[in-house]
C-alpha positions in Angstrom: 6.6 -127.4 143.1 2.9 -128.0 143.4 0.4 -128.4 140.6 -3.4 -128.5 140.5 -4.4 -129.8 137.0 -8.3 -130.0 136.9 -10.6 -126.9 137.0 -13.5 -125.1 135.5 -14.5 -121.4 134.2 -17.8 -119.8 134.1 -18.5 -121.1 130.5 -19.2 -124.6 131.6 -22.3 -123.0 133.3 -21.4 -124.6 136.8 -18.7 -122.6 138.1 -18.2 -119.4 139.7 -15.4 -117.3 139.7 -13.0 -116.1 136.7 -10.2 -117.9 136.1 -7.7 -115.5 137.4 -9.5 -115.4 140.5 -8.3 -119.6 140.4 -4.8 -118.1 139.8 -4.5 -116.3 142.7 -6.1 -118.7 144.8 -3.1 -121.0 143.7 -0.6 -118.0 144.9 -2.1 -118.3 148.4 -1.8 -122.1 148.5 1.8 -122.1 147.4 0.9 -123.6 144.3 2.7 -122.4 140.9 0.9 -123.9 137.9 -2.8 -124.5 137.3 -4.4 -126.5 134.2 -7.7 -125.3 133.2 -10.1 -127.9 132.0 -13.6 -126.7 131.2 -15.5 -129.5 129.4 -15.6 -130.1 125.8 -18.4 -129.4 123.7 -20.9 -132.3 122.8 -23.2 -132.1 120.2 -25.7 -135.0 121.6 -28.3 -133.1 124.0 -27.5 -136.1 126.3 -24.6 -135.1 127.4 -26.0 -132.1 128.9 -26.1 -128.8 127.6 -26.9 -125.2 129.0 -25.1 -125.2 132.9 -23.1 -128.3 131.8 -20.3 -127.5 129.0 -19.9 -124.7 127.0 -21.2 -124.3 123.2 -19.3 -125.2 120.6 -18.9 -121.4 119.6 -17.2 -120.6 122.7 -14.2 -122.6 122.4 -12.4 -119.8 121.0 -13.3 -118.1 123.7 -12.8 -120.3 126.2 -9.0 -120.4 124.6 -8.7 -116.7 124.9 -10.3 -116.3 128.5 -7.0 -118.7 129.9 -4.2 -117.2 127.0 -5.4 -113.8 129.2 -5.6 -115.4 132.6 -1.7 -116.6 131.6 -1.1 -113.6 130.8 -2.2 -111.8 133.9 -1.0 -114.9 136.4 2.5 -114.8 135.4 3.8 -112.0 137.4 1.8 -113.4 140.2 4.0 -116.4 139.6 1.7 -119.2 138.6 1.5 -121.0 135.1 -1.3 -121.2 133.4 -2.3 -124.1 131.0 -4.9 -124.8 128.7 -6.1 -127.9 128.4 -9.9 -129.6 128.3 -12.1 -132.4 129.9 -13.1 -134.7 127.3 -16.1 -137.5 127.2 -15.6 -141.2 127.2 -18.0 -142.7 125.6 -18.8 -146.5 124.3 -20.7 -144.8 121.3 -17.8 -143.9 118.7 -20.3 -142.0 116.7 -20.6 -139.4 119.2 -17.1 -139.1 119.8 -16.4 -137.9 116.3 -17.4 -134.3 116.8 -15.2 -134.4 119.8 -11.8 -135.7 117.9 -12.6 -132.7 115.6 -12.0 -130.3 118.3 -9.4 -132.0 120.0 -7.4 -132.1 116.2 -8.2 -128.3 115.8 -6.8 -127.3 119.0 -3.5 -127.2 120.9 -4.3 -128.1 124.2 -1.7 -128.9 126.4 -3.6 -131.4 128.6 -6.7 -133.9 127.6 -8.8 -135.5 130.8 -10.8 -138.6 129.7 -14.0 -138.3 131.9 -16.8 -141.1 131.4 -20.0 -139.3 133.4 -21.2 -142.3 134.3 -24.3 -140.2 135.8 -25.1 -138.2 132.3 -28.1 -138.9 130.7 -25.9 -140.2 127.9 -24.9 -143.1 129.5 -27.4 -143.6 131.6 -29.1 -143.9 128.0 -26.6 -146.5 126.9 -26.9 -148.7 130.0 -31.0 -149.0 129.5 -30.3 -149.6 126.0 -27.8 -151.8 126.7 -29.8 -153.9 129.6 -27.2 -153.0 131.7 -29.2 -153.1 135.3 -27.4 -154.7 138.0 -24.9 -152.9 140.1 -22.0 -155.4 139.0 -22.9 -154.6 135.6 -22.5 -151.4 135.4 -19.5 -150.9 137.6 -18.1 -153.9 135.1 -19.1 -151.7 132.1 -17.9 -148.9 133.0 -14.6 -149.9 133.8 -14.0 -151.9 130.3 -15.6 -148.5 128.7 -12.3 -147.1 130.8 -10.3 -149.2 129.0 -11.4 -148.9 125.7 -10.9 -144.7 126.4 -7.4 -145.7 127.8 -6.8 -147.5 124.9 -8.3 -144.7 122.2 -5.3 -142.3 122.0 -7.3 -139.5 122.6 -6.7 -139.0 126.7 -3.2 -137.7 128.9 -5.1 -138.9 132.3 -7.9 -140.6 132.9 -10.0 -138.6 135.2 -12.2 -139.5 139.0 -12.2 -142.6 137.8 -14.2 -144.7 139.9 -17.0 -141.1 140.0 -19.5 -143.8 139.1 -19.7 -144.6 142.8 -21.2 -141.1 143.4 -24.7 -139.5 142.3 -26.6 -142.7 142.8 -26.0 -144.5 139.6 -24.8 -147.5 141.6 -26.2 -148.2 145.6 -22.6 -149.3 146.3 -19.4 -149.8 145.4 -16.7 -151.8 146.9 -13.8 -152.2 145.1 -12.3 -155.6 146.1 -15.4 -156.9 144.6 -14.1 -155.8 141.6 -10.5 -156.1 142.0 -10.1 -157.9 138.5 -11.5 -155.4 136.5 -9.9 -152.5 138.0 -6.4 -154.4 137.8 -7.6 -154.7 134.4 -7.9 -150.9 134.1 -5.1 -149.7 135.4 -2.9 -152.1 134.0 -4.0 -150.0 130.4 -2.9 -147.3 131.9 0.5 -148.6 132.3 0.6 -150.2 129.0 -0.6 -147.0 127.3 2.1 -144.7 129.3 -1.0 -142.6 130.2 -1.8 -141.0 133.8 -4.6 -141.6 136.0 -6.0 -138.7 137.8 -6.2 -138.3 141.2 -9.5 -136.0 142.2 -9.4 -134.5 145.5 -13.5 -133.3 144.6 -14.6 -137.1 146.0 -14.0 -135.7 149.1 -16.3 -133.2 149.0 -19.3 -135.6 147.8 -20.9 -139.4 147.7 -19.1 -141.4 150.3 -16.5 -138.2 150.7 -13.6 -140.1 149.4 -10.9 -139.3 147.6 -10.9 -140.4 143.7 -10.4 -143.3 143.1 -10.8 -145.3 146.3 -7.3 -145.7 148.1 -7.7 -149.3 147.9 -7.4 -148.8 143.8 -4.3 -146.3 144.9 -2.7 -149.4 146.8 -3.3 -151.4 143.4 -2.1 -148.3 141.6 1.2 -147.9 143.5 1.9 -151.7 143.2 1.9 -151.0 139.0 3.3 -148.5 138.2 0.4 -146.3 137.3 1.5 -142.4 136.7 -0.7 -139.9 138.3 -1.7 -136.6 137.4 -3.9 -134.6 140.2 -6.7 -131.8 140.1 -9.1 -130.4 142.2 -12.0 -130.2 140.0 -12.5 -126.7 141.3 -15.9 -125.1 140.5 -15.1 -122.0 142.9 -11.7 -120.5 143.1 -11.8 -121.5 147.3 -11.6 -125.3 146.3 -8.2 -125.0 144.4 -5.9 -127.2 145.9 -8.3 -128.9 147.8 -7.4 -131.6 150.2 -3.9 -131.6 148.6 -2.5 -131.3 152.0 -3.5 -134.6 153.4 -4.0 -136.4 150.0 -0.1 -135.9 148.7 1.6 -137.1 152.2 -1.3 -140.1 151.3 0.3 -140.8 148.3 3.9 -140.7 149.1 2.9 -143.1 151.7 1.6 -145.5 149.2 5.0 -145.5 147.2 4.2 -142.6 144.4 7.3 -140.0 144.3 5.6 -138.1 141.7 2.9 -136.1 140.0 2.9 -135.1 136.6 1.6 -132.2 134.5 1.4 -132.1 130.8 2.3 -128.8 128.7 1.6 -129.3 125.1 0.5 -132.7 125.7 4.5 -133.3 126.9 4.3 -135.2 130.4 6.5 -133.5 133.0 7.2 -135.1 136.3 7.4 -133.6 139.7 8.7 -135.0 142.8 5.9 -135.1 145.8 6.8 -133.1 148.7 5.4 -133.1 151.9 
C-alpha cells in the first residue's frame, strides 16, 4: 500500500487543481490513500494571508470540498483523509486561535510546520536578536521541540525547510548534530512522526526533507515517519516516492505511517 500524506487545495491560494483531480493522480501512481492538508487559518497578518492559507470562514468549506472529494475517490479506489497543516510557533499567544480550530474540528491528521521563512518568524528572530546562521538553525530546532513537545502535532513536517528560501546562507547538518539529536530524540519520546517531504527536491539545494544525514540519525532512533508530497498541482503527487522509499528502506525504516482520526496506522515500505 502506498500513501501520500501532505497536499494542498485551491483555498490556500497557491495551488492549482481540485482535489479530486489529486485523487486521480494517486490512481495513476498506484497510490490508494491521500491526506489533504491545506494550512490552518492564522489570525496574525504575519503569517501570510490572501495566496497563503485560507480564511477562517472557509474551513467549513474546506471540510466539505475533501468529505466530496472522498466521496467521489472511493470508487476510483483511493482514500481520502482530512486533515490540516498547522503553525509552530515560539509565540503561544498566537497559537491560541489555532488550538480553537484544531478542538472544533475532527481532523484525522495534524502537520506541525514552523515556516521558518514567514514574516512571522522572520519577525520573532529580529525581535529576538537572533542574526547569525547558527542561531537561527539552533532556534529553530528547540522551537521544533517545544512543538514536538505541545501535544498539538501527529508529524512534524520538512523539518529542516529552514535551509531553503534564503533565511539561512547554509546549512550543514553535522554542524548541528546535537541539536538535531536533540530534536528527534522528542520525537521518540513523544511517540510522534516526523515527515518526510519529497517537495525539497524540487527546491533550495533539491534535497529531500530533512537532509539524509538527519535520516541516518533518524533510523539509528527509532524516529516514526509519516511521508507527503506537499503537492501544490495534482502532477506532483507522489513525487520522488520512487527513489525516496527504496532510500529509506535502505537506511533501516520498514515503515510509513498514516493517521485516520488522529489513530497512527503503520504500513510496511515496499519497493
Amino acid at each position: 500500500m502506498l500513501v501520500d500524506c501532505h497536499m494542498h487545495t485551491p483555498l490556500c491560494g497557491h495551488a492549482i487543481g481540485e482535489p479530486i483531480e489529486y485523487a486521480m493522480m494517486a490512481v495513476e501512481r498506484g497510490i490508494q490513500l491521500i491526506t489533504i492538508t491545506c494550512h490552518i487559518p492564522m489570525e496574525w497578518e504575519a503569517f501570510g494571508q490572501t495566496g497563503i492559507r485560507m480564511q477562517r470562514h472557509e474551513l467549513d468549506d474546506y471540510v466539505e470540498l475533501v468529505r466530496q472529494t472522498a466521496d467521489q475517490a472511493r470508487p476510483l479506489g483511493v482514500e481520502v483523509l482530512c486533515g490540516i497543516e498547522a503553525e509552530v510557533f515560539p509565540d503561544e499567544a498566537h497559537m491560541t486561535p489555532m488550538d480553537a480550530i484544531l478542538a472544533a474540528y475532527d481532523f484525522d491528521f495534524v502537520l506541525g510546520s514552523l515556516h521558518a521563512q514567514c514574516l512571522s518568524y522572520l519577525t520573532w528572530l529580529k525581535e529576538n536578536k537572533v542574526h547569525s546562521d547558527a542561531m537561527r538553525i539552533d532556534s529553530y530546532f528547540r522551537h521544533l521541540i517545544d512543538g514536538a513537545q505541545s501535544g498539538r502535532y501527529d508529524s512534524m513536517s520538512h523539518p529542516d525547510v529552514i535551509r531553503t528560501y534564503g533565511v539561512v546562507r547554509k546549512f550543514k547538518p553535522a554542524q548541528h548534530e546535537t541539536v538535531i539529536r536533540e530534536f528527534l530524540q522528542t520525537i521518540v519520546d513523544e511517540d510522534i512522526c516526523m515527515e518526510v517531504n519529497t517537495s525539497g527536491l524540487t527546491k533550495g539545494d533539491y534535497e529531500v526533507h530533512p537532509d539524509p544525514i538527519i535520516l541516518d540519525w533518524a533510523a539509528e532512533m527509532g524516529v516514526k515517519l509519516t511521508i507527503g508530497s506537499d503537492s501544490h498541482r495534482p502532477q506532483s503527487v507522489g513525487q520522488f516516492f520512487d527513489t525516496i522509499l527504496p532510500l529509506l528502506q535502505s537506511k533501516g525504516f520498514e515503515q510509513v505511517h498514516y493517521f485516520r482520526k488522529r489513530e497512527r496506522i503503520a504500513i510496511p515500505i515496499h519497493t
